[in-house]
C-alpha positions in Angstrom: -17.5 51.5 -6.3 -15.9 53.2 -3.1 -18.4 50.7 -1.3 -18.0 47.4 -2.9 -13.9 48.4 -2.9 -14.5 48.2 1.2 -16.7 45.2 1.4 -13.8 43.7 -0.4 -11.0 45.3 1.9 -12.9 44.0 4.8 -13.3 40.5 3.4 -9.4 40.7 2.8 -8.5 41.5 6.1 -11.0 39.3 7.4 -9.3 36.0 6.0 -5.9 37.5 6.6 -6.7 37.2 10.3 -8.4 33.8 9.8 -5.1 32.6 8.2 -2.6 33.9 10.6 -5.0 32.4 13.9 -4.6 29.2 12.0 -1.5 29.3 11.4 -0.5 29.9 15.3 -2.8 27.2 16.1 -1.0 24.6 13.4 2.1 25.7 14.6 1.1 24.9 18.3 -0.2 21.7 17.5 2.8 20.7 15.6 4.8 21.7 18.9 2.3 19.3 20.9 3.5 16.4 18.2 7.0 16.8 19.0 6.9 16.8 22.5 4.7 14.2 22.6 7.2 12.3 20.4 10.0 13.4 22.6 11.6 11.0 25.1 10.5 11.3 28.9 8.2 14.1 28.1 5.3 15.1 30.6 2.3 13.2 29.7 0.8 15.8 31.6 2.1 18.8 30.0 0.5 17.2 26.5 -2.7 16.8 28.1 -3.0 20.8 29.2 -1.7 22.3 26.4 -3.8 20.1 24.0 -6.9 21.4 26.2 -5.9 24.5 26.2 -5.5 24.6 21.8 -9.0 23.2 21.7 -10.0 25.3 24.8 -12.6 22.9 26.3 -12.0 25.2 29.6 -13.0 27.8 28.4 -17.2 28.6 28.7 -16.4 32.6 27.2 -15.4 33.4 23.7 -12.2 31.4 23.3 -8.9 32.5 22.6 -9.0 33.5 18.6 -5.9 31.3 17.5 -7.3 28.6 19.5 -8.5 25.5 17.4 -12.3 26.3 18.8 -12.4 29.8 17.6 -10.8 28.9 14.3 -13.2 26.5 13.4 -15.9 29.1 13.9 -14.1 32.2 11.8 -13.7 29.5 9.4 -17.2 28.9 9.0 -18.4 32.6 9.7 -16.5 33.5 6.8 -18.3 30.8 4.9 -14.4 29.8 3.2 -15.6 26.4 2.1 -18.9 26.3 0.7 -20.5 22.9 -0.7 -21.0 24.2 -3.8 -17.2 24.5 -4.6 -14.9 22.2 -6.4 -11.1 22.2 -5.2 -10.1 24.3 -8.3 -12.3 27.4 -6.7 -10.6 27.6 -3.2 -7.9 30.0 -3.0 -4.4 28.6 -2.4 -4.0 30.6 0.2 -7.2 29.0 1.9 -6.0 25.4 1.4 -4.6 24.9 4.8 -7.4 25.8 6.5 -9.5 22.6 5.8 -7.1 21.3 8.1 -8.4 23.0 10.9 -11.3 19.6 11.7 -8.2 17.3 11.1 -6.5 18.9 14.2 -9.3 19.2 16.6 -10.2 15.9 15.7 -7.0 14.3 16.0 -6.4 15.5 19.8 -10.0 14.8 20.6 -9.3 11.6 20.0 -6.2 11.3 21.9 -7.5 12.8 25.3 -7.5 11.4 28.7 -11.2 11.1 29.8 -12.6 10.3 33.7 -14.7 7.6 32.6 -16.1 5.9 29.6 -19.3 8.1 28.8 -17.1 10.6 29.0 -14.6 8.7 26.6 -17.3 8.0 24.4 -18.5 11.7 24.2 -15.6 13.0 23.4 -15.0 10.3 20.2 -17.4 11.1 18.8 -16.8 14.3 18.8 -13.6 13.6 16.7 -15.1 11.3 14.8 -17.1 14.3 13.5 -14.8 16.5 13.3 -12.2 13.9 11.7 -15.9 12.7 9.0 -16.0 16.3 8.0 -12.6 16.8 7.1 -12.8 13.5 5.1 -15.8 14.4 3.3 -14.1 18.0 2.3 -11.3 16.0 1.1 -13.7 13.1 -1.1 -15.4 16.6 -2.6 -11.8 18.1 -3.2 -11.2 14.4 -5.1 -8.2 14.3 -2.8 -9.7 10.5 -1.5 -11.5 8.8 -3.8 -15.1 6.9 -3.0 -12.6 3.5 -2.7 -11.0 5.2 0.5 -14.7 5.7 2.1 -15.6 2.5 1.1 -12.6 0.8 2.6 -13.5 2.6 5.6 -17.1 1.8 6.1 -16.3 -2.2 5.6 -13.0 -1.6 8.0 -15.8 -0.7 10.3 -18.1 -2.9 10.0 -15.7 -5.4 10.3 -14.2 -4.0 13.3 -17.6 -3.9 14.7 -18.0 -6.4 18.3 -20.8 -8.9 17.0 -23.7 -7.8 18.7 -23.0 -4.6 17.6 -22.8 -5.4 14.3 -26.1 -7.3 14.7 -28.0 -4.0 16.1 -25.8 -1.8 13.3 -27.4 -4.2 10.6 -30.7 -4.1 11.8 -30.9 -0.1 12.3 -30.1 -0.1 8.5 -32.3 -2.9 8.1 -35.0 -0.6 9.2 -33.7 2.8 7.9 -33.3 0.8 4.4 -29.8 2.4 3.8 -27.0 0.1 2.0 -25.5 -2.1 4.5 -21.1 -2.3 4.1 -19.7 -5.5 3.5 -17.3 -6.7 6.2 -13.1 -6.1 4.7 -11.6 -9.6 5.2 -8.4 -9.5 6.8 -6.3 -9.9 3.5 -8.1 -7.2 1.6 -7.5 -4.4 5.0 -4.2 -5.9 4.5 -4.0 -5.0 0.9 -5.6 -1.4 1.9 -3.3 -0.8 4.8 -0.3 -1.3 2.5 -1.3 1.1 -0.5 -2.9 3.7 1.9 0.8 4.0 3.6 2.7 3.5 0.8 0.2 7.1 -0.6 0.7 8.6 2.7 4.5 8.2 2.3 4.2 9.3 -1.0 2.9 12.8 0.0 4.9 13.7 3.3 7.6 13.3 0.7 6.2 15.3 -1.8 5.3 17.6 0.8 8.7 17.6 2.4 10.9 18.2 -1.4 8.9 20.8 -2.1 9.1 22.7 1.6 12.8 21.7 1.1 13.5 23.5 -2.1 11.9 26.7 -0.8 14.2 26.7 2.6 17.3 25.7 0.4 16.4 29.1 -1.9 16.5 30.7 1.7 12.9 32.9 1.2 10.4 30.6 3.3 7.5 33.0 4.7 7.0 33.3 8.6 3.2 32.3 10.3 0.5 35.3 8.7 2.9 36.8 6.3 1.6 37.6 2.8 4.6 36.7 1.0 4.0 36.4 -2.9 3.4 32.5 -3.5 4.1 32.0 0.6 7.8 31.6 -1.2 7.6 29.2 -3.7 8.8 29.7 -7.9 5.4 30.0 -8.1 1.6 29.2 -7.2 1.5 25.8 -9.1 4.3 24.6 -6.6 3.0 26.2 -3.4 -0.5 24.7 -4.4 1.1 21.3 -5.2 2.8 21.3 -1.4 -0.6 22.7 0.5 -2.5 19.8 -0.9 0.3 17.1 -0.1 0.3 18.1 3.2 -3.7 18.0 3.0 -3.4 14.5 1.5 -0.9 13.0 4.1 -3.5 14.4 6.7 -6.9 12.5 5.5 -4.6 9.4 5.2 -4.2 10.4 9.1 -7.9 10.9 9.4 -8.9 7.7 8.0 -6.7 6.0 10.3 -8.3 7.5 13.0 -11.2 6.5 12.3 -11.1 3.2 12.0 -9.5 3.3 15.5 -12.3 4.8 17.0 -15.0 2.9 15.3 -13.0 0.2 16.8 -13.2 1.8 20.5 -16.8 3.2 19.8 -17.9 -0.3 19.4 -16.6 -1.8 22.1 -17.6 1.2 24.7 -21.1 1.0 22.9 -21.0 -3.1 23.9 -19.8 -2.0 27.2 -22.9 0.2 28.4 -25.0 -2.3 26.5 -23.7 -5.0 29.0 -24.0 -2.5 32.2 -27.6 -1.5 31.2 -28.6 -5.4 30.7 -26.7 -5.9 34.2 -28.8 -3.1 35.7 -26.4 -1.2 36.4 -24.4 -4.6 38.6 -21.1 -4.3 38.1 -20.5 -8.0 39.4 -22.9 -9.0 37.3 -21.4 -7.8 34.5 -18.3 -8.8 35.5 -19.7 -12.6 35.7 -21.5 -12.2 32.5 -17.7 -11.5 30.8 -16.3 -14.2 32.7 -18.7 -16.6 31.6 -18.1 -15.7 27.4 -14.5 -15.7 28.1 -14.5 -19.3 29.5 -17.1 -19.8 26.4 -14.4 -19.0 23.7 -12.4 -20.9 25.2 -13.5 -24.3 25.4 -15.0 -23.2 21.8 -11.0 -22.5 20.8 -9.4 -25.5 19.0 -6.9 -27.1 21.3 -3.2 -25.9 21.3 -1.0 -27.3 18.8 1.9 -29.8 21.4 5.6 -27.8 20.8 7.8 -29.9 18.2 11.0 -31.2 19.3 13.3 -31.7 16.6 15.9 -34.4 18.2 19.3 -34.0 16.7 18.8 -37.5 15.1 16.2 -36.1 13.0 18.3 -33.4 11.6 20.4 -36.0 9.2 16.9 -37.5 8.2 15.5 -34.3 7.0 18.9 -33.2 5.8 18.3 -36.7 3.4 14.8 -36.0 2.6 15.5 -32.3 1.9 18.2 -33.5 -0.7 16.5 -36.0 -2.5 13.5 -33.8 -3.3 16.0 -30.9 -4.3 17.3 -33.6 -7.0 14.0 -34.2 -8.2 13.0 -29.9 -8.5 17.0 -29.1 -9.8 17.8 -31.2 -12.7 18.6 -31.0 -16.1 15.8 -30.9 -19.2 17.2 -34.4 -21.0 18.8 -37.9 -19.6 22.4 -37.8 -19.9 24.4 -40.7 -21.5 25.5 -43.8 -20.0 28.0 -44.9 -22.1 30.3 -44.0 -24.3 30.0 -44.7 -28.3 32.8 -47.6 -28.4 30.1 -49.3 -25.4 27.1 -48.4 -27.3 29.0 -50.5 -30.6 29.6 -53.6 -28.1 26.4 -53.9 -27.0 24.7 -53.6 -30.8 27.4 -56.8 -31.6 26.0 -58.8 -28.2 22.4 -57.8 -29.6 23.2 -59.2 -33.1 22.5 -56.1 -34.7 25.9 -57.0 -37.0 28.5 -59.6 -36.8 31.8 -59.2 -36.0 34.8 -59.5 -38.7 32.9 -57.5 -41.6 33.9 -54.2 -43.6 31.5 -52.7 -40.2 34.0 -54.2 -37.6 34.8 -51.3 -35.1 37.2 -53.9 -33.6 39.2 -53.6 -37.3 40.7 -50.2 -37.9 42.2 -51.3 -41.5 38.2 -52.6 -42.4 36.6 -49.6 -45.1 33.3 -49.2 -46.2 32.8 -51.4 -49.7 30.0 -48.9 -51.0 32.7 -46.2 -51.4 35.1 -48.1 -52.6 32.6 -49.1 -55.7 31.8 -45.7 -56.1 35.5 -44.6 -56.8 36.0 -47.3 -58.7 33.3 -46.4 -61.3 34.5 -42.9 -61.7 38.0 -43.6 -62.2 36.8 -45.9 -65.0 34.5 -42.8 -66.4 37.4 -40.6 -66.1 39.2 -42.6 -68.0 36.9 -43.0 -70.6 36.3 -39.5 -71.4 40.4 -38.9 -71.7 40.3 -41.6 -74.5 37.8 -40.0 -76.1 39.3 -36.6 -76.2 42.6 -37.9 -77.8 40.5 -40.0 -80.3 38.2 -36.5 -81.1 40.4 -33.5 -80.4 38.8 -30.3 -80.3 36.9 -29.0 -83.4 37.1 -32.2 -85.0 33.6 -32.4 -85.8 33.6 -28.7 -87.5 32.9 -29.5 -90.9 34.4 -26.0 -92.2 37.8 -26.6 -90.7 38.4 -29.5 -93.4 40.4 -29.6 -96.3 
């Protein structure tokens, strides 16, 4: 007991310290951000101090909060194993999958002597920035649509004789080859992967909110109960918003250096076809250019609207507008008095009859029939009446 209660102390202590040298190392790369971000800021002093956070000086053991030495607690202490969903990591042990994310991200934004060195070091953060991607398709926080999206962003990105030698290596591997993304479907992606991103910095940022506003937010490596939050459900829910707004980053990232990876690859294509002649290469460029040019349809001639023109298409504009805006039915034309003048020009009837709208005092000799007749049976039945009063015809009312 007294040994597994040490193996379990030491294990404890060990991820303690893996958590606080992360968390010095997230806290200097989010320093790096803002002064990068900051106007008139050393371009310099970026460069040194992101070096120095991934120490690629350094040929010893590296500093232990540095992003280098992270990365290898991280995996010495085995903290994410492939085996495990996202409901078996530790809250606590969220964060740290963030750890590729960072090195990748200022790997890819380094300064490099030339461009085999610039090609080294992306892909360098391309792996770094693949791995944190795949963590976060296992964790189900991207989904196999945000992978997809990225391969055909790629392969559409992809110079064309790169993409030719890409198709044929699957070709001969036999591996599933990505369908190039047409421009309005990466449009369509772009749009709903930022509006997500958006989504969780500001999830993220109400729920980082509410614990500063309560006035208890933890400082870097201590083991505050829930790192401050009302509970673990809401310090869970903010660790994996942040994680999602970062593999949004990552896949934008990616694409960007697929993008440069292709062309740099193009590039020492071109040099090694060139033997190594940098004129020649240079001529070889020159000659495609002037290639895609004569190939390009020929420039549209500027329109000059003349001020003449304006009323003209002021006209047309109008008359089109009364053919889209109009009512449902045709409107009259004349009145009812017209409408009886032109039935009498027609013939329809004569003028001078009981129908003569032109005689006021004229009446309609149908109605006047019809009164006629029931005054007469009105009449009739009061003549009966007196003749028969009422109970005249009861024979056991008579005398």
């Amino acid at each position: 007991v007294s040994t597994q209660s040490t193996g379990h102390s030491e294990l404890f202590a060990r991820m303690s310290s893996v958590r606080h040298n992360f968390a010095k190392a997230h806290a200097e790369f989010v320093a790096i951000e803002e002064l990068a971000e900051r106007e008139g800021a050393s371009h310099g002093e970026v460069q040194s101090r992101s070096r120095a956070l991934l120490a690629l000086d350094v040929d010893d053991e590296p500093p232990a909060t540095s992003l280098r030495s992270v990365l290898q607690q991280i995996g010495a202490s085995h903290t994410f194993s492939v085996n495990e969903l996202l409901d078996d990591v530790n809250t606590a042990d969220v964060p740290l999958a963030l750890a590729h994310h960072l090195t990748g991200t200022l790997l890819a934004r380094l300064n490099c002597a030339d461009a085999d060195e610039r090609r080294r070091t992306l892909q360098r953060a391309r792996a770094h920035l693949s791995a944190f991607v795949s963590l976060c398709v296992r964790w189900r926080v991207l989904g196999d649509a945000d992978v997809e999206a990225l391969e055909r962003a790629a392969a559409s990105a992809a110079p064309p004789r790169a993409a030719d030698a890409a198709a044929d290596a699957a070709d001969d591997d036999d591996a599933p080859r990505a369908k190039p993304m047409d421009a309005r479907a990466k449009r369509d992606y772009k749009i709903a992967r930022h509006q997500r991103r958006a989504a969780a910095r500001a999830r993220h940022a109400a729920l980082v909110g509410k614990r500063r506003a309560r006035g208890n937010a933890a400082g870097d490596g201590e083991e505050a109960d829930d790192a401050g939050f009302d509970d673990e459900a809401e310090w869970r829910s903010a660790e994996l918003a942040q994680v999602e707004s970062a593999a949004f980053d990552a896949l934008e990232l990616l694409e960007s250096a697929s993008q440069e990876l292709g062309m740099l690859d193009e590039m020492a294509r071109r040099r090694a076809a060139a033997g190594g002649n940098e004129e020649r290469m240079r001529r070889e460029l020159q000659r495609e250019q002037d290639e895609l040019r004569r190939a390009a349809p020929p420039p549209q001639a500027p329109v000059t609207i003349q001020p003449g023109q304006l009323a003209a298409y002021e006209q047309e504009r109008t008359k089109i507008a009364r053919g889209v805006f109009k009512q449902s039915h045709t409107s009259y034309t004349y009145t009812p008095e017209e409408a009886a003048m032109l039935d009498m020009q027609e013939g329809k009837f004569l003028s001078g009859g009981a129908n003569n709208p032109d005689d006021a005092s004229s009446e309609d000799e149908d109605a006047d029939i019809d009164n006629a007749e029931k005054l007469k049976k009105a009449r009739d039945w009061d003549a009966f009446k007196d003749d028969n009063p009422k109970g005249q015809g009861n024979i056991s009312t008579r005398g």
